[in-house]
C-alpha positions in Angstrom: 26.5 6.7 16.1 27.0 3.3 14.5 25.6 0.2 14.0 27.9 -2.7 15.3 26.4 -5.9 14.1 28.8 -7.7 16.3 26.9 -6.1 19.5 24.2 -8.6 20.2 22.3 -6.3 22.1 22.6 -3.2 19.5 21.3 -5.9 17.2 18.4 -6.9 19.2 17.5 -3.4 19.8 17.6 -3.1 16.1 15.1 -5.5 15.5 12.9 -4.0 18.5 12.5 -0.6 16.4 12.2 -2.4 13.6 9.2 -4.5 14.9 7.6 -1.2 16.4 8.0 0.1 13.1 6.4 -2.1 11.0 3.5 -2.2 13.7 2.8 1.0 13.8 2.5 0.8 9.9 -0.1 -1.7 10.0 -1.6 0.2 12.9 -1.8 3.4 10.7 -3.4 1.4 7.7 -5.5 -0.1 9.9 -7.4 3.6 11.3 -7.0 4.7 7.5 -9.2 1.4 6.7 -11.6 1.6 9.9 -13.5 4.8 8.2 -15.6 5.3 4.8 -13.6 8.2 4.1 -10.5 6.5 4.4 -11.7 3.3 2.6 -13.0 5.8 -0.6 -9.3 7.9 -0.2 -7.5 4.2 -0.7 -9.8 3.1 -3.8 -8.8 6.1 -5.5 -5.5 6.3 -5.1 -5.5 2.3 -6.4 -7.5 3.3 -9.0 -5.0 6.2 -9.7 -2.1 3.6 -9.6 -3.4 1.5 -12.5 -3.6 -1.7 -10.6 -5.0 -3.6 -12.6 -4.0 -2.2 -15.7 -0.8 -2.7 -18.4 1.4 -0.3 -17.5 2.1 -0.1 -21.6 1.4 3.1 -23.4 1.7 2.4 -27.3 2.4 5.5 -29.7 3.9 6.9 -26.6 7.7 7.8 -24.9 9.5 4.8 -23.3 9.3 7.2 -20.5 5.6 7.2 -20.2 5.5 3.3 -19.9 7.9 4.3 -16.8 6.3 6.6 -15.4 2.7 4.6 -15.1 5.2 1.5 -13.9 6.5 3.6 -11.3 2.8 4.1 -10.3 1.7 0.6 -10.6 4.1 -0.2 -8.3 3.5 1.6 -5.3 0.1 0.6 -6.2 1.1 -3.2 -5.8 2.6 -2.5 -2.7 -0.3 -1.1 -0.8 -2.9 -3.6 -2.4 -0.2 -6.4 -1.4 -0.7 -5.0 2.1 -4.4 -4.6 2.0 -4.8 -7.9 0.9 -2.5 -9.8 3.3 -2.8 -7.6 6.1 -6.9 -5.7 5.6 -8.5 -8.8 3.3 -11.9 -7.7 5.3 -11.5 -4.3 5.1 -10.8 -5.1 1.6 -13.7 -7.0 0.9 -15.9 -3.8 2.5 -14.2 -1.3 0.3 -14.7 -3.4 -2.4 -18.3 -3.5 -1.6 -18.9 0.2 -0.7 -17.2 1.2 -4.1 -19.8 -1.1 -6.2 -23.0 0.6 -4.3 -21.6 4.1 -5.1 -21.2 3.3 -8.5 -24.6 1.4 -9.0 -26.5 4.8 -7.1 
């Protein structure tokens, strides 16, 4: 079946799903951040994405500088959604990562 954007109502039931959607993402996030476990799975897999490291890799392939680009970013986008959408849970992660490390 096709989308008709002329339809107002198959475009307001577009934007329905699409509101569900992104709900249900945040929702998902949300239990993933609500548990230790979870909280410790995110930090590595940030840690993994070289957030907050140049993606640059001198003496090496223009494709390695890619590749660790290509993992920056999807690291980006899930600390861009932690920190606009799970600041607190965040802030608790954050937190929980520095007592494991001083231990």
């Amino acid at each position: 079946m096709t989308f008709d954007a002329g339809n107002p109502e198959a475009v307001k039931e577009r934007g329905s799903k699409e509101q569900r959607r992104v709900k249900r993402e945040h929702a998902d996030l949300s239990a993933v951040m609500d548990t230790a476990e979870g909280r410790r799975v995110i930090w590595r897999m940030l840690a993994r994405c070289r957030v907050h490291e140049i993606s640059f890799a001198p003496g090496q392939p223009a494709e390695t500088t890619a590749f660790f680009e290509g993992h920056r970013n999807v690291g980006n986008w899930l600390f861009a959604e932690l920190q606009t959408r799970h600041a607190d849970a965040y802030a608790l992660m954050a937190k929980e990562h520095a007592e494991d490390t001083d231990a």
